[in-house]
N, C-alpha and C positions, 0 to 999 in steps of 0.2 A: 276819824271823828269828823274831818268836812267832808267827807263824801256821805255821813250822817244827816251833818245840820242841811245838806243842801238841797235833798229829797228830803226831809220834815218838809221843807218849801214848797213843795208840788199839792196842789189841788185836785183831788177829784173830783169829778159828780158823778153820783150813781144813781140811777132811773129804774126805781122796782114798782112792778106792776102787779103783783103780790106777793104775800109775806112767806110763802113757801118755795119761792123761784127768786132767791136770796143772790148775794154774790159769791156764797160757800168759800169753796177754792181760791179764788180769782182776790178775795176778800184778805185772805190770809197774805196773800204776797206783797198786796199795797201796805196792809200793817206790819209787815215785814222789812219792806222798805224804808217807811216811815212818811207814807205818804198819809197826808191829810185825807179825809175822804167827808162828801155832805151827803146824805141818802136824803132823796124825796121820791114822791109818789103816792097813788090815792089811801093805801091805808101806814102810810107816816107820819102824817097830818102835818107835811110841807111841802106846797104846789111844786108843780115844775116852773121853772123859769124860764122865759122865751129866750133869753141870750147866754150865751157862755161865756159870756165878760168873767172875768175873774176864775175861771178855771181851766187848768193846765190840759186837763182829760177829760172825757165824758165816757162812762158806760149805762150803756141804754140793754135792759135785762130781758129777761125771757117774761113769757103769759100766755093766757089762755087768748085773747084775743084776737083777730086778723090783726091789721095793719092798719085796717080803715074800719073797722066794727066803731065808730063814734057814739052808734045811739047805746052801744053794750058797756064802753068804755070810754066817757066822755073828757078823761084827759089826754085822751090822743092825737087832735088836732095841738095842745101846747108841748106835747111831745116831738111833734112831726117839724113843731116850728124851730125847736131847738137845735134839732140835727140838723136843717138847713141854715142856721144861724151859725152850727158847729162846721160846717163843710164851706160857708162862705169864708170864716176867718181862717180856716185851717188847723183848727183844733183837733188834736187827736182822738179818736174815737174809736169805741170798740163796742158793737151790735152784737147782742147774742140772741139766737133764734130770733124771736119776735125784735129782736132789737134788730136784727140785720135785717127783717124784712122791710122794718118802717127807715133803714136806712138805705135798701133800697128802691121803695115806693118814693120817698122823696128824692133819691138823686134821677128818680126817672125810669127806672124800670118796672116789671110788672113784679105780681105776685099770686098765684093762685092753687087751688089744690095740687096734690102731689099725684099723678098719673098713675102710681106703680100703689099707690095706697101708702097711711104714715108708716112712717117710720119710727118705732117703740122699742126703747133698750139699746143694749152694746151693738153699733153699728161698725161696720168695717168702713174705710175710707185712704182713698190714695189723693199724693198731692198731683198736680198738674206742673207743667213745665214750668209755669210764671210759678205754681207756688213752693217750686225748691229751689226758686231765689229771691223766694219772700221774706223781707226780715224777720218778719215774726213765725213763720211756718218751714222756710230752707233749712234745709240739715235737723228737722227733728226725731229722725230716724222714723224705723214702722216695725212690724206694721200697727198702723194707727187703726185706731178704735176710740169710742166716745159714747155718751148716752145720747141716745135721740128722743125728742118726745113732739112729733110735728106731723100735721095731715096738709097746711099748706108749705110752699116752697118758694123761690126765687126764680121766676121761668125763664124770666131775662134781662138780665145784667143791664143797671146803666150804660149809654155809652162812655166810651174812654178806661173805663173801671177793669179789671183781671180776674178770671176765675181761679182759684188756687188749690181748688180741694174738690174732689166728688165720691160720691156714693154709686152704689150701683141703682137706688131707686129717686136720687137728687144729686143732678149735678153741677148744682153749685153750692157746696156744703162751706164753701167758707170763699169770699171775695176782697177785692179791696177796688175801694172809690178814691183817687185821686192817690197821693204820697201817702197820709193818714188817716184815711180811715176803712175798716176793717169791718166785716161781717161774716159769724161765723154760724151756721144754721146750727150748730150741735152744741154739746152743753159742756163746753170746756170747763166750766167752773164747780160743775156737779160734783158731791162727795157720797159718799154713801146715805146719810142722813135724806140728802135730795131723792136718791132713787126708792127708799123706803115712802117718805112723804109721798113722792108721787104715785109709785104705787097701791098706797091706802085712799087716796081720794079719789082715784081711775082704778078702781077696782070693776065695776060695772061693766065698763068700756074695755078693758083690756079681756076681762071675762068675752064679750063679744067678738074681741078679736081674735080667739082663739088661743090666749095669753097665757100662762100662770106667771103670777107675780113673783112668787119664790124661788121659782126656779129660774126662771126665762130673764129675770130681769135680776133681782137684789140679789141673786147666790153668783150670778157671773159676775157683777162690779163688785161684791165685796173682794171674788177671786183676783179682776184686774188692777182693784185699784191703785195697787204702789205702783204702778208702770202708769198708770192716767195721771196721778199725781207727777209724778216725776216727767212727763212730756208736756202737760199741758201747766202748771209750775214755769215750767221753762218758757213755754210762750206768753204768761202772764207778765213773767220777769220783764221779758221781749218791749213789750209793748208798755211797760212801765220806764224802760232805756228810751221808746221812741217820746213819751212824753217829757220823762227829764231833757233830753237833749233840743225838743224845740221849748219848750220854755227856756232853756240857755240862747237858742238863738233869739229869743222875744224879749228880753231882758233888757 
């Protein structure tokens, strides 16, 4: 019961940047926890906030936009300001797809299309040396797999920061900037509902790409998903111990 009350304590903020590209997965473990959690974003009808005073974590989510698309998505300069607000105090952090890129556009590195073309559905992915001694990524067994929905990428890592994860058509599917904070280009938090969503609204496009939805994308993840829930669950978990434990040391 206090290792209850003590994660109720934990603050999150969570940064959607739309209503379809949700925290799913990722969602369940913090209420699971019993962690607090605040969602804002343009269609929640509560701004971002430039500082992360008062919260324990920050998850910055996936979208359709670049990193710097401003005039497409005008809350992204108060987004860009947050994670640099969240990387100066040291607050933990965790970037998904669009969320890793604007976290790593502001720690300084680049971002731009993805050379090999996107990458759409269950992707394959091996960790890197730094990331199987990555607190959140070491020892998650494989082989690992994830949903991908991305045409740009991470070309080049902040300095100082670790690649921990790649692809064969992106490689750096998942990094880390400084002790805490984290970016992961693939959709660790996707449940089935996500890959159906997405695929009904990129029908067009995936049609283009030579796709089928039913097959190529929703009948693989409903087949994988107890093994994605059960690894990437565990990395959620992860990185909800990295937030507990520095709010204990900030206390």
């Amino acid at each position: 019961m206090a290792i209850a009350a003590e994660e109720a304590k934990l603050n999150v903020l969570i940064v959607e940047h739309e209503r379809t590209a949700d925290v799913a997965l990722v969602g369940e473990r913090l209420a699971r926890a019993g962690v607090r959690t605040r969602l804002v974003g343009p269609e929640t009808g509560s701004e971002v906030p430039a500082s992360s005073a008062g919260f324990d974590g920050i998850i910055v989510l996936g979208g359709s936009p670049g990193p710097v698309d401003d005039d497409r998505a005008p809350w992204l300069p108060g987004v860009r300001t947050l994670i640099q607000d969240a990387l100066l105090h040291n607050v933990p952090l965790l970037g998904i797809c669009l969320g890793a890129q604007l976290l790593a556009h502001v720690a300084g590195g680049t971002v731009d299309t993805i050379a090999a073309g996107p990458e759409v559905g269950l992707v394959d992915m091996r960790l890197t040396d730094d990331g199987v001694a990555d607190p959140l990524l070491g020892g998650i067994g494989g082989p690992l797999q994830a949903l991908q929905w991305h045409w740009l990428e991470v070309t080049s890592l902040p300095a100082g920061s670790v690649s921990l994860c790649a692809s064969d058509g992106c490689r750096n599917q998942a990094f880390r900037v400084g002790p805490n904070a984290w970016g992961v280009q693939f959709h660790l938090e996707a449940v089935e509902r996500t890959a159906r969503q997405w695929s009904l609204e990129s029908g067009d496009t995936l049609a283009g790409l030579g796709i089928d939805p039913e097959t190529a994308i929703i009948a693989r993840f409903v087949e994988a998903e107890p093994a994605l829930r059960e690894r990437w669950s565990l990395v959620a978990d992860r990185w909800i111990d990295v937030v507990r434990d520095h709010a204990r040391v900030c206390a």
